[in-house]
C-alpha positions, 0 to 999 in steps of 0.5 A: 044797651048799657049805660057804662062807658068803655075805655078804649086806649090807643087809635089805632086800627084795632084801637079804632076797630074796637071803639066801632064794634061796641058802639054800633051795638050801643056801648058809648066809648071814649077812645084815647089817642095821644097824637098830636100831644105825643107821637112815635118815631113812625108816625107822620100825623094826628088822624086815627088809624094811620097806615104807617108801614106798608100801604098794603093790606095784603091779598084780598082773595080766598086763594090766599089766608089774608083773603079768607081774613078779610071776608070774615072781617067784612062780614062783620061790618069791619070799619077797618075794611069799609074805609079800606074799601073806599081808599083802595088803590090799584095793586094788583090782587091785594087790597092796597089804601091811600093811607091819607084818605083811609085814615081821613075816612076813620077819623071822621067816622068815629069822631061822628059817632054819637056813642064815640067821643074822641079824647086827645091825651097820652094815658100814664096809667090804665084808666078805671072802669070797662078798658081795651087797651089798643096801644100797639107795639109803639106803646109809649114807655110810660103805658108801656111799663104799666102793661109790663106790670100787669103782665108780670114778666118783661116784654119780648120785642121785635124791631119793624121797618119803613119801606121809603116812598118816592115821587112817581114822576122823578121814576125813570119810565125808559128803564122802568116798566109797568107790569103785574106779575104774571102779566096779571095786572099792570099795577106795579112799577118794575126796575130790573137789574143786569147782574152786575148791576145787581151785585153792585147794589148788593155790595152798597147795600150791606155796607151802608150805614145803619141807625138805631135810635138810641134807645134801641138794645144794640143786638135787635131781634128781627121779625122774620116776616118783616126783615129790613132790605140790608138784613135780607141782603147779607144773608147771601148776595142772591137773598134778595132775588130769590125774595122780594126781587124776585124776577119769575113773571116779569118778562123784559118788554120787547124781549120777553126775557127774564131779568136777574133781579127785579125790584117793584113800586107800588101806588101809594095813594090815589092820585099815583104821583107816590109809590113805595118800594115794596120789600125795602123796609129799612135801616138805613141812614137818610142820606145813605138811602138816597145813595143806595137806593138810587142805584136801583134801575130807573131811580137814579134821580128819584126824589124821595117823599118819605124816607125808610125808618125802623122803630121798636114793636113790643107785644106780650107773650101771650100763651103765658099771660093772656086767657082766651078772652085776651086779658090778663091770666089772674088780672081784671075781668074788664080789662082787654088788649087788641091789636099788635101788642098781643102777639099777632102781627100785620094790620089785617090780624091787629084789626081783628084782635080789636074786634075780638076784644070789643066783642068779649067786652060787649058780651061782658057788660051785656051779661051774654055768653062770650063768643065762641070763635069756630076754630075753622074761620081765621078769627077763631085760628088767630085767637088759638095760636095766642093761646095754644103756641110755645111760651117759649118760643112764642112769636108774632104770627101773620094769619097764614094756612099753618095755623087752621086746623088741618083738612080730612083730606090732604091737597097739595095744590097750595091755591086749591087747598087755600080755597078748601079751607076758605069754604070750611071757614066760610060753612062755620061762620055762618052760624056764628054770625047769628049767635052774635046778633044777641050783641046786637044792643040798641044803637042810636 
């Protein structure tokens, strides 16, 4: 055990995954969250870990790479994917939270913790002594200009999206229905379009009008995998229903048919009385939203509990000044980023990067060897993209079949392939579990 405290700045969820990993191996923290004193443009409240994208922490199976992730995280004894577990909400084959609870759960256990103190203020300036800095990629400027420092060259930046959520029951169930794709599961709310319909809505929503906030540099750089509806949308009027509208799965009840287009609701919290519009991340002005979007089938009187806002991510170009240990190439040797803003991108791969930092920082303060991420698992895989991508060319990457380390023998089933790699993941994590008890310190 070690009498020396760590900084862990930001609380978020690698932020929040980073201050559990080193407390239970008996490592007192003292995390910085600056909500309430300070918030961002996405946040809605003060609790730690807040789910302010998607409530959906993606697939949550080894058929899929997000699956093969989340296995390796609980493993780990992931608090993230605990209190995910327990705020679960139906969603079909993905691990869906009520964000209200899940970020409740969070808060009150760490704030319980004996090794954990809980300190409501914005950091200025890295604090002194062992730091993760978890500020995320709405770092506030002032943070914010002192990584860009430290980093020694300027931010890349990527701008992100809000899908809104509506009330259930202002949902129009006569044009609606409920169904999973496939037939699977009837988790998700389905409103299908006629073609005319359709097309009538794509043309409202590439005219409607859009907002930056005005601090925003007026020729945004969008983030592939997480690109506004209306952005989508005028790419081609068939966009969208080859991409998130997408019909295929979804027969009509009583016909069995297949509708031109198809846009999807899912539960957002617990009780069901929210859903979110999946894929509609967002752009657009408040009042340009409701008319729009209420030209969806069966929204014509939806009554919006949130609406869609966008708001600006930040990250490190991390091949050119991240070491493998996830610091600073040339800077000090206890100080550590986590989550978002080193260049991954989603809540599953943000979580993990906060454990891969609070691990390198225990090893450190332990005087033990530093972990060694078996290049197999997606942990280990994650963590050689950020080191081994074009500088570049250097983007946010999501934990996807690209970036393991390719098979002895090539399959082409997508699904069978995926489970390939899910057992090499698994075989090779094994023992790395064991390697890591030897950080396993004394927690009260």
């Amino acid at each position: 055990m070690t009498d020396r405290s760590v900084s862990v700045v930001g609380g978020g969820l690698s932020g929040a995954e980073a201050a559990w990993m080193l407390a239970t191996r008996g490592i007192p923290v003292i995390l910085y969250e600056m909500r309430p004193r300070a918030t961002t443009p996405a946040h809605r409240t003060d609790g730690l870990a807040e789910v302010v994208c998607s409530n959906s922490f993606g697939a949550d199976s080894t058929s899929s790479p997000g699956g093969i992730l989340k296995e390796e995280l609980r493993a780990l004894d992931s608090l993230i994917l605990k209190c995910a577990d327990e705020a679960r909400v139906p969603a079909g084959k993905a691990l869906a939270v009520d964000r209200d609870i899940f970020s409740r759960l969070v808060t009150e256990t760490l704030e319980s913790h004996p090794l954990v103190t809980v300190v409501r203020e914005e950091r200025l300036s890295v604090p002194e002594g062992p730091v993760i800095l978890a500020t995320g990629p709405l770092t506030a400027p002032a943070m914010a200009e002192e990584i860009r420092k430290m980093a020694g060259e300027e931010y890349l930046s990527f701008f992100d999206a809000v899908a809104p959520v509506v009330e259930a029951d202002s949902i129009d169930m006569t044009k609606a229905f409920r169904l999973g794709r496939w037939g699977q599961e009837d988790d998700y709310i389905n409103c299908p379009f006629a073609r005319e319909e359709y097309e009538a809505f794509i043309s409202a929503l590439t005219g409607a009008e859009r907002t930056l906030p005005h601090d925003f540099e007026d020729s945004p750089s969008w983030f592939e995998g997480c690109l506004p509806v209306e952005v989508m949308a005028s790419r081609g009027t068939d966009t969208l229903r080859f991409g998130p509208l997408r019909p295929v799965g979804l027969p009509l009840p009583g016909t069995g048919e297949e509708a031109w287009a198809v846009a999807q609701l899912r539960q957002d919290n617990r009780e069901g009385t929210l859903y979110n519009l999946v894929g509609f991340q967002t752009s657009l002005r408040w009042g340009e939203q409701e008319r729009v979007f209420r030209m969806i089938p069966g929204l014509a009187e939806a009554e919006f509990a949130r609406f869609g806002v966008m708001h600006r991510n930040i990250y490190v170009n991390a091949p050119a000044v991240l070491d493998s240990r996830l610091r600073f190439k040339n800077g000090r040797e206890d100080l550590f980023l986590a989550g978002q803003i080193t260049g991954v991108e989603g809540y599953m791969e943000s979580t993990a990067m906060g454990c891969a930092a609070a691990l390198n920082m225990a090893a450190l303060l332990l005087g033990k060897p530093f972990p060694e991420w078996p290049r197999e698992t997606a942990v280990g895989s994650l963590l050689h993209y950020l080191g081994d991508a074009l500088e570049r060319r250097f983007q946010p990457m999501n934990v996807n079949l690209g970036i393991f380390p390719p098979l002895e023998k090539k399959i082409r089933n997508k699904a069978l392939r995926c489970e390939e790699v899910a057992r090499r993941a698994k075989d090779s994590f094994a023992p790395f579990l064991g390697r890591l008890a030897e950080l396993a310190g004394t927690a009260e």
